[in-house]
C-alpha positions, 0 to 999 in steps of 0.5 A, spaced: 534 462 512 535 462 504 529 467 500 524 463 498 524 463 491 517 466 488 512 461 487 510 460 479 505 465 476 499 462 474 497 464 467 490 464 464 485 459 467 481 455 463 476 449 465 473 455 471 468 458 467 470 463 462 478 463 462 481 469 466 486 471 470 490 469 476 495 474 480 499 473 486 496 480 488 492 485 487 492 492 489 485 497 489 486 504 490 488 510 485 494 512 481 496 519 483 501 524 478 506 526 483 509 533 482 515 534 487 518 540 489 525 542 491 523 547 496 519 548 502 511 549 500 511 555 505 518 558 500 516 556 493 516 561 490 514 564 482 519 559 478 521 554 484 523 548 480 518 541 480 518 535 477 513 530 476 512 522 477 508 517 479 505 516 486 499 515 491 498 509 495 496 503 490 502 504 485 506 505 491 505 497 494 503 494 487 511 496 485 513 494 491 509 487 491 511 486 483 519 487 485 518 482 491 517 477 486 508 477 486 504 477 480 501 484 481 495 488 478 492 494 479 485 495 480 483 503 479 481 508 474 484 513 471 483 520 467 482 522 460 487 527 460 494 527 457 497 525 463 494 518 463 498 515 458 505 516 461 502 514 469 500 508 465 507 506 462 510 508 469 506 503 473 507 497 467 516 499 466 514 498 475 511 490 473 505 492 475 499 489 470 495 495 468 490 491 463 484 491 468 484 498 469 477 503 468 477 510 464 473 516 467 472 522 463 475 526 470 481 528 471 487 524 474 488 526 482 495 529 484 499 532 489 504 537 490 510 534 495 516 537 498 520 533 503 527 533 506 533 527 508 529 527 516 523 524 513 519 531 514 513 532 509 508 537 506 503 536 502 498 538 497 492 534 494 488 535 488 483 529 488 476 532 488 471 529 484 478 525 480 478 520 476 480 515 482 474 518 486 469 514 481 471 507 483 465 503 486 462 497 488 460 496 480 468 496 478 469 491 483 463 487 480 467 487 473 473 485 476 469 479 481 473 473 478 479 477 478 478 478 486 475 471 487 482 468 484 487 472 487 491 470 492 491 477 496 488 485 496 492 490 498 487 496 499 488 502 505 483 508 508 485 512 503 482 509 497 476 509 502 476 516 503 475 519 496 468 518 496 462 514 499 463 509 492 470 508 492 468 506 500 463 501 498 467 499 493 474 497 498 468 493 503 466 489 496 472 488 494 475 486 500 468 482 502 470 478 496 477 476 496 476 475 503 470 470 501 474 466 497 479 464 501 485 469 499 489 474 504 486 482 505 492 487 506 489 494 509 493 499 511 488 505 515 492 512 512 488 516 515 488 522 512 485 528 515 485 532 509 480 526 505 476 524 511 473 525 518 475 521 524 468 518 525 468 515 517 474 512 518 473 509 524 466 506 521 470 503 514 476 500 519 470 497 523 468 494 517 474 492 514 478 489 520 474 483 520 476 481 513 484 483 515 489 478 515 494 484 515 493 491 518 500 496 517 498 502 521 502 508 524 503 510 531 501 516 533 498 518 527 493 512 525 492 509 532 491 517 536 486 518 531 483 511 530 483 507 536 484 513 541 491 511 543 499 513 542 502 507 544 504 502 539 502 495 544 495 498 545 493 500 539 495 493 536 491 490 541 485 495 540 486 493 532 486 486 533 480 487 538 475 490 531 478 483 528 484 484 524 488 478 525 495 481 525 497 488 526 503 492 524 505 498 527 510 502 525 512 507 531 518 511 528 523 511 524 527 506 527 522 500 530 515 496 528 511 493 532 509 486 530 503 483 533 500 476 531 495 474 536 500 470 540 505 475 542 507 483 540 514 484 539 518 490 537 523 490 531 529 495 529 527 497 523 534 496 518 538 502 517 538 506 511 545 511 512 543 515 506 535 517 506 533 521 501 524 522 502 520 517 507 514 518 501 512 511 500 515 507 505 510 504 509 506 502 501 513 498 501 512 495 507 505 493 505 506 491 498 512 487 500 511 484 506 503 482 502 506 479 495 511 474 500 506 472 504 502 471 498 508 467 494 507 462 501 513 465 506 512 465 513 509 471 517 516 472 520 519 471 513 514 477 510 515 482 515 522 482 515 523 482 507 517 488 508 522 492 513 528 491 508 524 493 502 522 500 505 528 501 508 532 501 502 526 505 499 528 511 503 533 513 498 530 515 492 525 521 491 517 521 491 513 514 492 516 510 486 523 513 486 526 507 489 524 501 489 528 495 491 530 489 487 527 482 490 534 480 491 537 487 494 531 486 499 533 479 501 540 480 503 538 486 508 533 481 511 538 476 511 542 481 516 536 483 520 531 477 521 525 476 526 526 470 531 520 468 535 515 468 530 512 464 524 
C-alpha cells in the first residue's frame, strides 16, 4: 500500500468562538536536557567526557509525530535558567510548535544517561521539584480549546509521575481530548525511580478508559502494572482496565498488537547498525499517534511506528535520530501488517 500523504494542516480557526489553533497532535509531558556519557556511569570517572541534548518522553514523541507528517505541539512548561533557550530552539528545528509552552521560575529536569549498541542503559534523573513537576490541571485549563480541537494526545506515566499536579493535569488533559472526539495515546513508562506501583496502577485505571492506543513494555510495564510477563496477558489485562488498543513491545525484535478482534506478534524491522535504544518506544508512539491522527488504518500506523523506531536506534540520545517520513515509509512498505485494519 502507497503512504498515504499527510492530511492538510489546519491553520488558525475562525467563526468557533475566538480564533486558535488546531494540531494534528499534541503532546503533554516534560523536555528534559539530556547529558550522555561515553562511559559506563559506575566508570565515570573526574573528566569522563559528556555531551549535552535534548530528551525526555514528550519531546521524543512530538519529534517523532511531527517527522511523521503531524502538525504537532508541546504542551509542557519550562525553567527559567540559561538551558531553556537552546532546549526550546532544539524542539522547534525538530517541527515541534512550542509556542503554547508555560514558564516556571525552577530549574528544567535532566539526566545523566549512558548506554551501549545492545540496548543496555543507565540512568540518573535530576527531576525533584523542576520546572516540568509544576504542570497542572490549570495549565490544561489554558490550553482547554487547543485539547478540544486536536485530533490527538500523546501523554505517558511518566508525565504522571512527576507530582500529584502534573497526575491530575494527565487525567484532565486526557478527559478533554477524549470528550471532544479526539484520540488519547498513553504510554505507562513505569519508572520505579519516579513512583510506586500502586500510584501507577491508580492513573493507568483512570486513564485506560479514555485510550485509543496504549504502548507498553513486557516485562517491564505489565510485571509491575498488571501483574503479568506474558505479552498476550498483559494486552488483555490493559484492554480489560478499558483501553481500546494495546501495543506490546516484548524484546528487541517483536511487538504484540491487540486490537479487541485479535492479538498478534509482528517482527519488528531490523536496525543492522544500532547505536542506543533511548527514545525508541516515544517514536513508535509518536509515530503510530500522528498517522492515525492523518487518518491512516490501524495496521498502517503501527507499521509506519515499527519502522519509524527501528531506524531511531541509530542515533545517540532520545532525538539523536529521528526518521524522515519517507525513510520510515519505505522499511514499512518492507515489513507490513496483514490481517488488521
Amino acid at each position: 500500500m502507497a503512504p498515504r500523504e499527510p492530511a492538510p494542516r489546519p491553520g488558525r480557526l475562525t467563526g468557533r468562538g475566538s480564533g486558535y489553533d488546531v494540531y494534528d497532535v499534541l503532546v503533554l509531558g516534560e523536555v528534559l536536557v539530556e547529558i550522555h556519557a561515553d562511559t559506563p556511569l559506575r566508570e565515570a570517572a573526574d573528566g569522563a567526557p559528556a555531551r549535552i541534548s535534548y530528551s525526555g518522553d514528550a519531546l521524543n514523541a512530538a519529534a517523532a509525530a511531527a517527522a511523521a507528517g503531524a502538525r504537532t505541539a508541546l504542551l509542557t512548561v519550562v525553567g527559567d535558567d540559561e538551558l531553556s533557550i537552546p532546549l526550546l530552539r532544539r524542539a522547534a528545528a525538530l517541527g515541534v510548535d512550542v509556542a503554547h509552552v508555560h514558564r516556571a521560575p525552577r530549574p528544567n529536569g535532566a539526566y545523566l544517561l549512558a548506554s551501549d549498541t545492545e540496548g543496555d542503559r543507565e540512568f540518573v534523573y535530576w527531576r525533584t521539584h523542576s520546572a516540568g513537576s509544576t504542570l497542572s490541571t490549570r495549565h490544561v485549563d489554558s490550553w482547554r480549546e487547543l485539547l478540544t480541537g486536536a485530533r490527538a494526545l500523546v501523554t505517558s506515566g511518566i508525565t504522571g509521575a512527576l507530582s500529584a499536579s502534573s497526575r491530575e493535569a494527565v487525567v484532565a488533559a486526557a478527559e478533554t481530548v477524549r470528550g471532544a472526539g479526539g484520540h488519547v495515546s498513553y504510554d505507562p513508562n513505569f519508572r520505579p525511580r519516579l513512583t510506586d506501583r500502586a500510584a501507577a496502577r491508580e492513573l493507568l485505571a483512570r486513564i485506560a478508559p479514555l485510550t485509543g492506543l496504549l504502548k507498553t513494555s513486557c516485562p517491564a510495564d505489565a510485571q509491575a502494572l498488571v501483574g503479568t510477563a506474558d505479552p498476550l496477558a498483559a494486552a488483555a489485562r490493559y484492554r480489560a482496565l478499558g483501553a481500546r488498543t494495546v501495543v506490546v513491545t516484548a524484546g528487541a525484535g517483536r511487538l504484540l498488537l491487540d486490537d479487541g478482534t485479535r492479538a498478534e506478534y509482528h517482527p519488528v524491522p531490523l536496525n543492522p547498525a544500532p547505536v542506543d535504544a533511548t527514545g525508541a518506544g516515544d517514536c513508535f508512539t509518536g509515530t503510530a499517534t500522528a498517522r492515525l491522527a492523518l487518518g491512516d488504518p490501524l495496521a498502517q500506523a503501527v507499521a509506519y511506528g515499527m519502522a519509524a523506531a527501528s531506524l531511531s536506534v541509530s542515533g545517540r540520545g532520545g532525538t539523536g535520530r529521528v526518521p524522515a517520513f519517507a525513510e520510515t515509509a519505505a522499511l514499512a512498505a518492507a515489513h507490513p501488517l496483514g490481517g488488521f485494519r
